[in-house]
Structures are given as C-alpha cells and as structure tokens.
C-alpha positions as CSV (number, residue, x, y, z in Angstrom):
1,X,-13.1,-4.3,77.9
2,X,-13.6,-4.6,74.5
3,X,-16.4,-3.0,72.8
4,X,-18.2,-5.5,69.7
5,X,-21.6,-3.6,69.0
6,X,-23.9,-0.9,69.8
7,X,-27.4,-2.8,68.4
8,X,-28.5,0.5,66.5
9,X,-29.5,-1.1,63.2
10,X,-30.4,0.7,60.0
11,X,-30.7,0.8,57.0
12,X,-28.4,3.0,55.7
13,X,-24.7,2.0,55.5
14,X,-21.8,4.1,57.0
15,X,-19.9,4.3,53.7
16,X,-17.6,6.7,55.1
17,X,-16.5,4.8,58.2
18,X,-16.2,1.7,55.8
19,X,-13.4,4.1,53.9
20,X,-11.6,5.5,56.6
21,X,-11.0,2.3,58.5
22,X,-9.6,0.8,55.0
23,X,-7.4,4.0,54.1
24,X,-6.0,3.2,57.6
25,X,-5.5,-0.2,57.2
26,X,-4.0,0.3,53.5
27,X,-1.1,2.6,55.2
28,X,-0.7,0.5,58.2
29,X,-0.2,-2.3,55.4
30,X,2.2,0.0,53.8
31,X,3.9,1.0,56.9
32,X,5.0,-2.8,57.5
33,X,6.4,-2.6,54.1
34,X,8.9,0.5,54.8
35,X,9.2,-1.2,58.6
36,X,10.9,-4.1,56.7
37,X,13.2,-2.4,54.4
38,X,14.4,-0.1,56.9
39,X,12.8,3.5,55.3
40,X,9.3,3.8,58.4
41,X,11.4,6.4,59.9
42,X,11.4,8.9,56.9
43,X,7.8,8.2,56.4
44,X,6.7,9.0,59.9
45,X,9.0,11.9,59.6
46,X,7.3,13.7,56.7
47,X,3.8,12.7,57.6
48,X,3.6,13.1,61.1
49,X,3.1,16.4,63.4
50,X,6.7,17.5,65.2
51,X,6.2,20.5,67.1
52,X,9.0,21.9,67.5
53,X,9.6,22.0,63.7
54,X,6.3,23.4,62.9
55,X,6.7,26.3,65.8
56,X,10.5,27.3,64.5
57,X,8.8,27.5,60.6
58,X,5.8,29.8,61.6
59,X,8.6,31.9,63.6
60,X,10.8,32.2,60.8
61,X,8.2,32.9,58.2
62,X,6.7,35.8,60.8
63,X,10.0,36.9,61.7
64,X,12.8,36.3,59.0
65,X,11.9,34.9,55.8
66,X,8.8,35.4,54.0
67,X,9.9,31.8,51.8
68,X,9.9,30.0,54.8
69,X,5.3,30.0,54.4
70,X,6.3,27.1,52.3
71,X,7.8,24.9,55.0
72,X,4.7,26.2,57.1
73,X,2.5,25.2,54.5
74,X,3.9,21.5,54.8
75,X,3.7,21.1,58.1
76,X,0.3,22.3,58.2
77,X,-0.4,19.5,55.5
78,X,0.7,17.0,57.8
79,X,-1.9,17.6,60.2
80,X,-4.5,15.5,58.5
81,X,-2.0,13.0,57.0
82,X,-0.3,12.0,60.3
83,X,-4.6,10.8,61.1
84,X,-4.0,8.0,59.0
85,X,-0.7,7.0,60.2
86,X,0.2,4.7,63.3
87,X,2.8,3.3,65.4
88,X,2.1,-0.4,67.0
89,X,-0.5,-2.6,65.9
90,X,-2.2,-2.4,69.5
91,X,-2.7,1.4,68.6
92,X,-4.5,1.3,65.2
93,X,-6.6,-2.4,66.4
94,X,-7.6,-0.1,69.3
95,X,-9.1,3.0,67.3
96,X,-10.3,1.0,64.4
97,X,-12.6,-1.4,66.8
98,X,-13.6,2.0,68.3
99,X,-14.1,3.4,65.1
100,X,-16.5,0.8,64.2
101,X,-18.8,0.1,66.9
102,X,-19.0,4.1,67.9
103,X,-18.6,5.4,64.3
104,X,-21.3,4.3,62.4
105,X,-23.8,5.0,64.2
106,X,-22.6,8.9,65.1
107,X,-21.9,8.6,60.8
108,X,-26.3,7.6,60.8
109,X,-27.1,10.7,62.8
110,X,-24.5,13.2,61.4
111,X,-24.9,12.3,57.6
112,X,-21.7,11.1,55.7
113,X,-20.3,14.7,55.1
114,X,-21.0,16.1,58.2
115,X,-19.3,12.7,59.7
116,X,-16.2,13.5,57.3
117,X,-15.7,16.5,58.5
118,X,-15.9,16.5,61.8
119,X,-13.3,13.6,62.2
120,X,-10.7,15.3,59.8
121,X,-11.4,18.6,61.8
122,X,-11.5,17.2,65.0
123,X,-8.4,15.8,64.4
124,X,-6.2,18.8,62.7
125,X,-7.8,20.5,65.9
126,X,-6.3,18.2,68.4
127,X,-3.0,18.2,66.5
128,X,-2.8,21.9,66.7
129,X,-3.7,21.7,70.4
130,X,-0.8,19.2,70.3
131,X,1.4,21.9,69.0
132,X,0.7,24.2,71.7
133,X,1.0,22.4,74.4
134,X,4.4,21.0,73.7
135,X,6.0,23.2,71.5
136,X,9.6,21.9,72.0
137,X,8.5,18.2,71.7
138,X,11.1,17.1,68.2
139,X,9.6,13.6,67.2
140,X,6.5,13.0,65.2
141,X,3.0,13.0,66.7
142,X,0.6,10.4,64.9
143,X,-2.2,8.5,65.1
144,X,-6.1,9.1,64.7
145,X,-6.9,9.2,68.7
146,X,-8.1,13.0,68.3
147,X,-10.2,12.0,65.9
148,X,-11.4,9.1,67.2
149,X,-11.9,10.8,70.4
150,X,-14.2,13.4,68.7
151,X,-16.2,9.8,67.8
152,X,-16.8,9.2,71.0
153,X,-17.7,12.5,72.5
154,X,-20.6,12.9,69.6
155,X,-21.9,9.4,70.6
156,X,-21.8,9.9,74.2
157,X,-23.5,13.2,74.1
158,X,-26.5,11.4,72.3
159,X,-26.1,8.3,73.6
160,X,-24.5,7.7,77.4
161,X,-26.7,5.1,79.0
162,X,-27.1,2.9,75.7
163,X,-25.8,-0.4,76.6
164,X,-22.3,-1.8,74.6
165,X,-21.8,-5.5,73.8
166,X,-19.0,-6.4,74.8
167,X,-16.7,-8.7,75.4
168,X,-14.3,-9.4,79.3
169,X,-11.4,-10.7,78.5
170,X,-10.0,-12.4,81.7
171,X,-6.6,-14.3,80.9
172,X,-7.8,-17.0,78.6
173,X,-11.5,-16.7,79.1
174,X,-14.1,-14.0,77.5
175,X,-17.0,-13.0,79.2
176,X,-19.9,-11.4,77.1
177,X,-21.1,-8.6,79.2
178,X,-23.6,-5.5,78.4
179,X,-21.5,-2.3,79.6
180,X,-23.3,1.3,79.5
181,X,-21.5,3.7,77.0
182,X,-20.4,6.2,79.2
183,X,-17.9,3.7,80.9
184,X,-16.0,3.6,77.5
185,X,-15.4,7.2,78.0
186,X,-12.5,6.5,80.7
187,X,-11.3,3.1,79.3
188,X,-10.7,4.9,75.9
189,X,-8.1,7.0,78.1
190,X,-7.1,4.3,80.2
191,X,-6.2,1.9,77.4
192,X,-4.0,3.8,75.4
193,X,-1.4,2.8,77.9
194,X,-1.1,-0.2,76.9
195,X,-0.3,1.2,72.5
196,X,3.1,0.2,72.9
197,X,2.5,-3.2,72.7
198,X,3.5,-4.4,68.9
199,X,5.2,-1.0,68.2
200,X,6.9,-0.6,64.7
201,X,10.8,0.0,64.5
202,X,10.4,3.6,63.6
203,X,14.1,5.4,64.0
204,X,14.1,8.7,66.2
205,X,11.1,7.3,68.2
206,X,7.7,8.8,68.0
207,X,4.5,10.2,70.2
208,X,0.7,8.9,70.1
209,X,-1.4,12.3,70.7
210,X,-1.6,13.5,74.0
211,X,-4.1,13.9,76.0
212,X,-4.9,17.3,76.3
213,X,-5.1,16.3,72.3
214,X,-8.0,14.1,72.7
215,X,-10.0,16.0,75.2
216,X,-9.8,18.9,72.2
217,X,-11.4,16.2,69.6
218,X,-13.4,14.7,72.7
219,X,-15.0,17.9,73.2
220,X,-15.6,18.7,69.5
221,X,-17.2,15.9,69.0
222,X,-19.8,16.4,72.0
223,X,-20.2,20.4,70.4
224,X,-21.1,19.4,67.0
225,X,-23.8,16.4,68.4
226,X,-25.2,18.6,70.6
227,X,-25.8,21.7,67.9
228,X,-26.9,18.6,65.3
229,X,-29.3,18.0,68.8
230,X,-30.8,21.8,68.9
C-alpha cells in the first residue's frame, strides 16, 4: 500500500513539513557523497544514537569523572541529529511519503511550532526509549521513524476513518484504491521490514529505531492531538 493523499485541502501551507522533508533529503544527498568516498561510517558514527556508548558516558560522569558530562553532552546532541540521518533509500522514501500525506495536515491542525516540536521531541523521546531498552546495543541508531511515528499517532487520533488515496501495487500493475487511515497504522510497522532494500555501505553496520521506539513517538503523537482536542 502506498499512501498518495489525504484530500484535506487548505489554504495554508505546511512550511514546516516542506523543510524537514528537504533537510532530509539535503543529508541523504550528502550521505551518498561520503557513501562514495568511503567516510558514511564516521558520519553515521558521530550522528547517530549508540547505546551502549551513551549508558557507559552517563555512568562515568555519575560515577568517576565529573569531565566525562562533556561526552554526555554529545551524545545527548545526537539524539535530534541522528532524525535526519538514514540508512537505505527504501527507509527515508518510506517516511518522507509518510511524512507528506500524514504531515501536513497534522502541521494545519497543530500550527507550525507546535508541529516542530512535537516531531523533534517525539523523536529525542523515542531515541531515549531506544537507549533503555537496549542498553548494550554498540552500533548507531538512526532514522526519523520515532518521529514519524508520532505523525501518525496525532493524525489517527483526529482522523481514523478518513479515507487515504492510495495506490496497490501488485507486480507490475497499480490499483488506485480508497483505504481508511487507521489501516496505515499496522502497515507503517509492517513495512519497515522491507528498509533494507537499497541500504548504504555504512562500515560497523547500523539499527533503524526499534519498535518499542516508535510506539514511544506513536503514542506522543496521539497525547499531544488529543490535549490540542480538549
């Protein structure tokens, strides 16, 4: 299933969905750069979430070394940098058309700033969550699917039954096909099993958020739309 359009027209454009899907793009682009001259894996390194390192910093900086705040402090930075940062090109296709067809309108209903916010929190929140639940995991978490996910709760919360164009790709035909919203709830799961397909040559290896991740961002999303609601 492939999402195109929700049919919620206005007036006012979602400048803020416009910039985050180009910032994304504009690293991805970047990424492909370092991919071909052999430097992704530093990059993914310093900008993405790895657990283990972040758990052993906040333990020395409690327990040893007051200096070691600093390294904390970094890899607390990366939680909002490793967002915009992704590993195969089925990964960031798949939450940039998500992005689109569910983020503008939430971005309408929210306001730009109130939008902003809730996707950078949503997805520091799910990184954190990340960091919890697999605090031994030593290769970089990234990608924006917390955030994304947080997306998706808001408009499902306000909007479950409203009906999605979209398109049925069955091996070389499309079929145009009206599916209800909610329904995009499981396939956002179900299709991140397929975000290895185009993956970068990034050295070490690397993670796409978990799941327990995105249920974090998924239920952030459906909190803040349902106070914005009351």
């Amino acid at each position: 299933m492939i999402p195109i359009s929700d049919n919620f027209y206005s007036w006012k454009k979602p400048i803020i969905t416009y910039w985050l899907i180009g910032i994304n793009l504009a690293i991805f682009c970047w990424e492909l750069k370092l991919d071909v001259s052999g430097q992704l894996g530093n990059f993914v390194n310093s900008w993405g979430i790895i657990p283990e390192q972040t758990n052993i910093a906040i333990a020395n900086a409690i327990f040893y070394n007051s200096a070691a705040w600093i390294v904390v402090f970094w890899r607390l930075i990366a939680l909002p940098l490793s967002l915009f940062v992704h590993s195969s090109f089925s990964q960031i296709l798949g939450n940039l058309l998500f992005l689109w067809v569910f983020g503008k309108t939430v971005e309408r209903i929210l306001g730009q700033q109130r939008y902003l916010l809730l996707y950078l929190a949503a997805g520091v929140f799910a990184g954190m969550i990340q960091i919890f639940m697999e605090p031994k995991l030593s290769i970089p978490v990234i990608g924006a699917n917390g955030a994304i996910a947080s997306i998706l709760g808001a408009y499902m919360m306000k909007f479950p039954k409203v009906k999605i164009d979209s398109i049925l790709p069955l091996i070389i035909v499309f079929i145009p096909v009206e599916i209800p919203a909610f329904l995009y709830l499981f396939w956002w799961f179900i299709q991140q099993l397929f975000y290895g397909i185009g993956s970068l040559n990034i050295s070490g290896g690397v993670t796409n958020l978990g799941y327990w991740g995105q249920f974090a961002g998924l239920v952030t999303g459906a909190a803040l739309m349902r106070m914005v609601k009351r």
